[in-house]
C-alpha positions, 0 to 999 in steps of 0.5 A, a space after each residue: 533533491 526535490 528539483 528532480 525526484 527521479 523525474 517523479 513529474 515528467 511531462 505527460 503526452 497523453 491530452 489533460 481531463 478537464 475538471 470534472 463536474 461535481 457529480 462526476 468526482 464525487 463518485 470518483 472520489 467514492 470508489 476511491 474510498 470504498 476500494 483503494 483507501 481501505 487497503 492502502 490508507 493514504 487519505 482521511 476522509 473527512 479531512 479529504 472532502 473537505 478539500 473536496 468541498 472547497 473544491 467546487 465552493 464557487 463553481 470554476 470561479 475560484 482560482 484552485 491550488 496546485 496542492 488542490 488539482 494535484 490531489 483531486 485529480 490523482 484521486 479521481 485517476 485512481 477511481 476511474 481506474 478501479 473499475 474495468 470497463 465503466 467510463 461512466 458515461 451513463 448520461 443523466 436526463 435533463 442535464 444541459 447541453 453546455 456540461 455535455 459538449 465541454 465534458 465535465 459530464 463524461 468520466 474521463 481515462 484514469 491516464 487523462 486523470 492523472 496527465 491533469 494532475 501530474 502537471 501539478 505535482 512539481 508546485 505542490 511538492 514545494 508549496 509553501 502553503 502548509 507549513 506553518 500550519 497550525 496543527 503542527 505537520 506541514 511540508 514534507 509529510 504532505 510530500 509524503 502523502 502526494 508521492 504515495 498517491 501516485 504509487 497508488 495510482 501507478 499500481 493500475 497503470 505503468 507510470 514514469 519513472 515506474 513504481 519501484 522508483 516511485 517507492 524508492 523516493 517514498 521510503 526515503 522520505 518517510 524515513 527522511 522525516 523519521 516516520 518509522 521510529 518512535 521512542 515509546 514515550 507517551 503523548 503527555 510527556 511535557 504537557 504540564 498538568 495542574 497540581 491541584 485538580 480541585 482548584 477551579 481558578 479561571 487561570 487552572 481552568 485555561 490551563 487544563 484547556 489548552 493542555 486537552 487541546 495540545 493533546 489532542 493536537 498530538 494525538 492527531 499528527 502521531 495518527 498521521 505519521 503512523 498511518 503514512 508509514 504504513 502505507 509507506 511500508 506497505 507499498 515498499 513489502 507490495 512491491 518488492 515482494 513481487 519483483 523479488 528485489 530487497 527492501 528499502 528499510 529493514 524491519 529491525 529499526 521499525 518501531 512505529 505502532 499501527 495508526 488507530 483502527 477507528 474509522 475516520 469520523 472519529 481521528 479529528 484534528 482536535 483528538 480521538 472521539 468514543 465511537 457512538 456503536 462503541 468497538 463493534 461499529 463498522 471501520 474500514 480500517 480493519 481491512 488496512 491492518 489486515 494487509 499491514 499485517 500481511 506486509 509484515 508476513 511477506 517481508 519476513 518471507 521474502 528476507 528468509 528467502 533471500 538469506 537462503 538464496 545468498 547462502 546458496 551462493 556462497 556455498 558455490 564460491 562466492 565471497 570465498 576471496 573476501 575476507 572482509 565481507 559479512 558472509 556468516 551473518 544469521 538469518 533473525 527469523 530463522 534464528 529460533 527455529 532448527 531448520 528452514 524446514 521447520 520454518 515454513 511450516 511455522 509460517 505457513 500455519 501463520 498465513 492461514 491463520 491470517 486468512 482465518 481471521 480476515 475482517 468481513 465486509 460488515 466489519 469494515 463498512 465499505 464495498 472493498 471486496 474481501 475476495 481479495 484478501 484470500 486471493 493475497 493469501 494464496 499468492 502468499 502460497 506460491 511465493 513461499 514455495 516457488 524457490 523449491 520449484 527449479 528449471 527442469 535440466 532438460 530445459 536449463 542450458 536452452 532457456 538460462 535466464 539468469 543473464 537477464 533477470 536474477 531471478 530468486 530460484 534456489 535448486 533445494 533439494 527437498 526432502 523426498 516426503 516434502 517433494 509431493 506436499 510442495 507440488 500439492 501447494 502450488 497447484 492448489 494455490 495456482 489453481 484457486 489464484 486463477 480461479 479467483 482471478 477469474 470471479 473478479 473479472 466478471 464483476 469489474 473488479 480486477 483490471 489489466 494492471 501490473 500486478 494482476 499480470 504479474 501474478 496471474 503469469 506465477 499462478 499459471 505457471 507454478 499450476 502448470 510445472 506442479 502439474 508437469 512433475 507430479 503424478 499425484 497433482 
């Protein structure tokens, strides 16, 4: 399996970046942290620039590991392709000419980046270096973590084999190494406590000791492994979502708790520490759980509408044949209210409370620009309501896509007071999408990526149809 992981490291045919120069990676690896890792947590920080560090100790005298040069480079592809437009050329004065000519100086392609670092990701997905840590997760979780990246970065550009293969191998590992259940029994469990406190013999001392670090210990790699489930889920939902294919996992086996919401400084290998400006400090992490809980919006959306779709199906004349096949099976989110009508009001009260309650850029204490959590909500929008809009008849026997693309459409028919209200959404949440798009734009914050194709093409078009059908829009 690991031999070939759908060809996750094939050879690149674009020319490899040199290492860059500290200065260079370092703001590389900022924007990485200020932008991406607040929204898909993949990385600690400390953790992180500590290998950072390590990095760049000797100069180019030290001999780099593959787990160092996959995980550096795949860093700096991603911070070099956050921002549209800055190659970072702005030469400093002064600098010697011998950094200049070889390049270490000049910020290099997001591809060239990742050209340097994809050659290294065959050794460091079977580097046995980590295993026998001593902080008890070793191999597959930083596997996990290095597959992660690479659909982080290949959220900006197109990679090999492609994000939903990339995903795919993701999911399987994550849950290969159990990371989306947890049995809910605390972190104390076996560790042996001292049965009289007061005793203060040099033995009940050690002990006490070793049963703090041992829960430290624990408290540590718990944090980990919700903190790449998550992140595994996210992408899963992100990612599904926008292609309208089903998930990789359902939600009714997950029963991993979100990973802490304090901010990196405090997660140590050694256990949690009390924020010095207590709960009100700053954390990036606010913006994650934001989106965790956006994924789990999407993916109840999604679900319910893939149900609607199947029944439509079936009330057609599928599986009518096929004794054997599950074709009755309820919808769970449906389960409790008395229509799917009654449904999408419910859920589209909730998103708007999950944009009511987005975190503000005080409150996270990084430069991610929270103008995107509105803009994912107003996707939301259009992905909620884009079933009720169907091909206009006049159009539907020249263009059928359906031998292409099976495509999510659903000719509901809307109740006639429902109709005028659909059309308003889209159009409302089309025109602001756009619009959103547009102010991003302007301040380097949104580049040609798959996603902002993606979405800027349903915006348009859903804004375009409600404007085409209703007189009211």
């Amino acid at each position: 399996m690991r031999d070939s992981f759908f060809g996750l490291h094939t050879k690149p045919t674009i020319k490899q970046a040199p290492f860059p120069s500290k200065e260079v990676g370092k703001r590389l690896v900022d924007f990485y942290f200020e932008h991406a890792n607040p929204q898909i947590p993949i990385l600690h920080r400390g953790e992180f620039m500590k290998m950072f560090e390590l990095a760049y100790a000797d100069g180019d005298a030290r001999v780099r590991t593959p787990r160092e040069l996959y995980m550096l480079n795949i860093v700096f592809a991603i911070g070099s392709g956050i921002f549209l437009g800055d190659s970072g050329e702005r030469e400093k004065e002064g600098k010697g000419d011998e950094k200049r000519k070889s390049g270490l100086d000049k910020q290099c392609q997001p591809e060239e980046y990742h050209a340097s670092a994809i050659v290294h990701l065959e050794s460091c997905l079977s580097s046995p270096s980590s295993i026998d840590r001593t902080d008890g997760f070793g191999g597959g979780l930083e596997e996990l973590q290095a597959v992660l990246l690479l659909a982080g970065f290949a959220l900006l550009r197109p990679v090999a084999p492609g994000l939903w293969y990339i995903i795919g191998v993701a999911v399987r590992l994550a849950v290969d190494l159990g990371l989306h259940y947890e049995d809910g029994k605390d972190i104390d469990v076996g560790l042996e406590e001292i049965a009289d406190e007061k005793e203060d013999s040099d033995v009940a001392r050690m002990q006490r000791e070793r049963s703090a670090r041992e829960r430290g210990r624990r408290e540590w790699v718990r944090d980990f492994r919700r903190r790449l489930w998550w992140c595994t889920y996210s992408f899963d939902r992100l990612v599904s979502t926008c292609v309208g294919r089903p998930f990789g996992i359902t939600d009714q086996v997950v029963t991993t708790e979100f990973p802490s919401l304090l901010d990196d400084k405090y997660i140590t290998p050694s256990g949690f520490q009390e924020p010095v400006g207590g709960a009100t400090e700053p954390s990036y992490k606010h913006a994650a759980y934001h989106y965790f809980r956006l994924r789990l919006l999407q993916s109840e959306i999604l679900q319910v509408l893939q149900h609607q779709q199947a029944q439509q199906a079936r009330a057609g004349g599928a599986n009518q044949r096929n004794p054997y096949m599950h074709t009755s099976l309820p919808s769970p989110f449906l389960s409790k209210y008395d229509s799917f009508r009654s449904w999408r009001i419910d859920i589209d009260k909730r998103l708007w409370e999950w944009k009511s309650s987005a975190p503000t850029k005080r409150e996270t204490g990084v430069g991610f620009s929270v103008e995107f959590l509105e803009l994912n909500y107003w996707q939301c929008v259009i992905m909620l309501y884009r079933q009720s809009l169907s091909v206009p008849p006049m159009f539907e026997g020249e263009f059928s896509t359906s031998d292409e693309v099976n495509s999510p459409n659903v000719h509901n028919v809307e109740l006639r007071e429902d109709e005028e209200r659909v059309f308003l959404k889209v159009a409302e949440a089309g025109q602001r999408v756009l619009r959103l798009y547009r102010q991003l734009h302007r301040v380097h914050l949104v580049n040609y990526t798959f996603l902002a194709t993606h979405h800027l093409f349903m915006a348009g078009i859903s804004f375009l149809y409600a404007i085409w059908h209703s007189a009211i829009v």
